[in-house]
N, C-alpha and C positions, 0 to 999 in steps of 0.2 A: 645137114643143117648148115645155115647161113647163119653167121653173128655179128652184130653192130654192135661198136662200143664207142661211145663219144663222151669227151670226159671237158668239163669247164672249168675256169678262175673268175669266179665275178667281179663284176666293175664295179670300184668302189661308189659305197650307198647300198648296196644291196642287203634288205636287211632282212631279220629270220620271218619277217613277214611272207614275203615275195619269194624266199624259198621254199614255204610250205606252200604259195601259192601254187607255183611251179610242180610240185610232186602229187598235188592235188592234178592238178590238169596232166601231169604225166599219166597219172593211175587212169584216165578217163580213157588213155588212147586204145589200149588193147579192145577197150570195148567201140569203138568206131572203129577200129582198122580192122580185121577179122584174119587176113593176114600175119598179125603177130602172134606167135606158138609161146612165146615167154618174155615177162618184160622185164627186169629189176632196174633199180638205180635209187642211189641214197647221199647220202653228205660221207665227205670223207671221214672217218675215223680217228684222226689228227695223231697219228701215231709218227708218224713220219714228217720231217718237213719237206717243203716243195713239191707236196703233193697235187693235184689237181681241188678243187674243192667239189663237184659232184661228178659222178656219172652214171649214163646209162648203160644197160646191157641188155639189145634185144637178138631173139634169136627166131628164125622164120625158117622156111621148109627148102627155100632156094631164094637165088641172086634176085632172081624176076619177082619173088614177094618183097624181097628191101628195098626193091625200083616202086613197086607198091606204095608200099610206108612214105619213103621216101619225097614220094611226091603227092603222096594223100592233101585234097583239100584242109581237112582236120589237121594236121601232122603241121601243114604252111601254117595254118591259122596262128597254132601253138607257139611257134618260132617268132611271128611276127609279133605276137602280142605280148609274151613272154620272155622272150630272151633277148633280142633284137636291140642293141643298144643297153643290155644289163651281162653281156659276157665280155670279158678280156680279151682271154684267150681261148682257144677250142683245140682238142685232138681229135681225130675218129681215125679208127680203121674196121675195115670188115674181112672179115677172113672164114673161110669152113671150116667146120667142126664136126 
């Protein structure tokens, strides 16, 4: 198993609107990508400070299905139209499992 986990801070303005926008268009992807085996991501828990404020966690069969996802038309659209000028900051890493 291959796992992505990209985790965001939004840029200030971003409000609970635009995040549920964004989880909504998240949920859509596994069903355009076919390649994704599991998807989660949610708001943070606020238990901690300095935490990130969301992330995702997806998990695929191999490297070569993340390069998939990755660079899916869908997957760019989402980026572009969603996040693109509404994150701060970003982590990700991918790693096997």
């Amino acid at each position: 198993m291959f796992r992505h986990v990209v985790m965001f801070r939004w840029a200030d303005g971003v409000d609970d609107a635009h995040i549920a926008e964004v989880a909504r268009r998240l949920d859509e992807l596994p069903v355009a990508i076919p390649v994704i085996r599991s998807y989660r991501h949610g708001v943070d828990a606020r238990v901690n400070d300095g935490n990130f404020d969301y992330v995702v966690v997806a998990d695929f069969d191999s490297a070569d299905d993340y390069v998939v996802y990755r660079d899916h038309p869908v997957h760019a659209a989402f980026i572009a139209d969603a996040l693109t000028g509404r994150v701060a900051d970003r982590a990700a890493m991918q790693y096997r499992c």
